[in-house]
N, C-alpha and C positions, 0 to 999 in steps of 0.2 A: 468583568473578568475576560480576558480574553481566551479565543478558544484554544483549547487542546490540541496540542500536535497530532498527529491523522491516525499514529498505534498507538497514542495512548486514546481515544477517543473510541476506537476500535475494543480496545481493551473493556473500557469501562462500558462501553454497548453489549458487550458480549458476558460481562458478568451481571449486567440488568437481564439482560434476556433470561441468561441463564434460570437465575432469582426465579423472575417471574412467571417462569413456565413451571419451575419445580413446584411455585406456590401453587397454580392454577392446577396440576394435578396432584398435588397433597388435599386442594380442596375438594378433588371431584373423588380421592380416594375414600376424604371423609362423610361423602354426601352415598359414597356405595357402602360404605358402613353401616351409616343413619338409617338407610335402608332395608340393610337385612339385619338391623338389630329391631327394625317394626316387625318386620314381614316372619321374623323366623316362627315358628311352634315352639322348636326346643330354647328352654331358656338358658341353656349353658352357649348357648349360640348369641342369643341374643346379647347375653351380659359380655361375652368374649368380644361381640361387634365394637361395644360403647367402653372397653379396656383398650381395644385397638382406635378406636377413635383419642382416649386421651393419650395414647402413645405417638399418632398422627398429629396429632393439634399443637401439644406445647414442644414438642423436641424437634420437629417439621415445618407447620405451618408458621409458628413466629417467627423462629430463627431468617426462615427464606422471607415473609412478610418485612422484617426488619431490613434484610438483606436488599430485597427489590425499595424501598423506602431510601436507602443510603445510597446505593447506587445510581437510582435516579436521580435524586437530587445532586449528586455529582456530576453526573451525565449533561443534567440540564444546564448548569455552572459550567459545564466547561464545552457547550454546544452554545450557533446562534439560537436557538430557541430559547436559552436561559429560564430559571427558574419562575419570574413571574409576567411574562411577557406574553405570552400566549394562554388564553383561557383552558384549552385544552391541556396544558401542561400542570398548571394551579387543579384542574378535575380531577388528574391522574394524585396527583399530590394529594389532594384530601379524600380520594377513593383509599387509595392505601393508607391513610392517618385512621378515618371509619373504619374498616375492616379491620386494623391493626387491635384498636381500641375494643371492637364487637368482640374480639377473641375469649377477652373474661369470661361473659356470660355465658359463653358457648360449653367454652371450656370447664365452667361449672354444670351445665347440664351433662354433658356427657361423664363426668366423672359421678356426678350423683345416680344419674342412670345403672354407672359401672357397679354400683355399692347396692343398690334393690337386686331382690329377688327377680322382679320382674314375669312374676305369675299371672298371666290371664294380660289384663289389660292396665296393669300396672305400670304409672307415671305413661299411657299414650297420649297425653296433651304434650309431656314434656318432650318424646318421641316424635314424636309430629313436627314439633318446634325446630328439631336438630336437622331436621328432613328440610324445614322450609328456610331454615337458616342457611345452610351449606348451599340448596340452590339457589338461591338468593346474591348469595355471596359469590359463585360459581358465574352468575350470569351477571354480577358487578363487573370481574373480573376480567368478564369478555368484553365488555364496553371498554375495561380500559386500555385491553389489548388492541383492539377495533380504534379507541383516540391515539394511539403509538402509530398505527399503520396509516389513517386518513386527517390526520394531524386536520380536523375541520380549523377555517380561517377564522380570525377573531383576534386581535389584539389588545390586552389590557392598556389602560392610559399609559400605565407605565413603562409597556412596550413600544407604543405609539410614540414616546420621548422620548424613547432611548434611539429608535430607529433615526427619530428628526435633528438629533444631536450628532447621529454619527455619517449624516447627510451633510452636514456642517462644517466638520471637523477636515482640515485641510489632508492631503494623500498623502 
């Protein structure tokens, strides 16, 4: 594919970023949630944290999670980096496919969480998990913000043939 004229490339950079910054803190909203749905005493607090978490998660994080998904691989089609030419672009790629995916489970914890009473130490393994998940996920996130900015070198075979093909190819 050849690449994108310089505003629409601009365009579709600017609606990636976008995506992905809203994702990166819809997940750090839900990791201060996770938090004070362990940490609180009162349980009307708690249960309120892990209702706001399933309000965060599926109308928030997917939607942007799908969002950053579409757009890069846009971005990367219509950039020389291309879709599978550079390792670090295929990482970002399947970091958001993982993440995308891990949502489920997540999202069933917090929704189950939402539905107990949550007296005393009630579901704290599953409390825990939402705590370790969210930062988990948070500090995926920044890796793949961190492979966006230092774009490390490495080229797939298949980027390696594309580059040697278009070395070839008369001006």
């Amino acid at each position: 594919m050849t690449p994108f004229p310089p505003q629409l490339r601009k365009l579709t950079l600017t609606l990636h970023v976008a995506a992905s910054v809203g994702w990166l803190g819809a997940v750090a909203a839900f990791l201060a949630l996770a938090v004070a749905g362990l940490s609180s005493s009162a349980p009307q607090t708690a249960q309120g944290s892990y209702v706001a978490m399933e309000l965060v998660g599926w109308p928030v994080i997917v939607p942007l999670s799908i969002a950053s998904l579409l757009t890069g691989v846009l971005q990367s089609l219509g950039t020389v980096w291309g879709l599978l030419r550079h390792y670090w672009v295929i990482a970002k790629l399947l970091i958001t496919v993982l993440l995308l995916v891990h949502m489920q489970p997540v999202g069933h914890l917090a929704d189950t969480a939402a539905r107990a009473t949550l007296a005393g130490g009630e579901l704290e393994g599953m409390r825990i998990q939402l705590i370790a998940d969210a930062a988990a996920a948070l500090l995926v996130l920044l890796t793949a913000a961190a492979l966006s900015i230092f774009k490390p070198r490495g080229m797939t075979r298949y980027g390696r043939r594309c580059r040697r093909e278009q070395s070839i190819l008369p001006r």
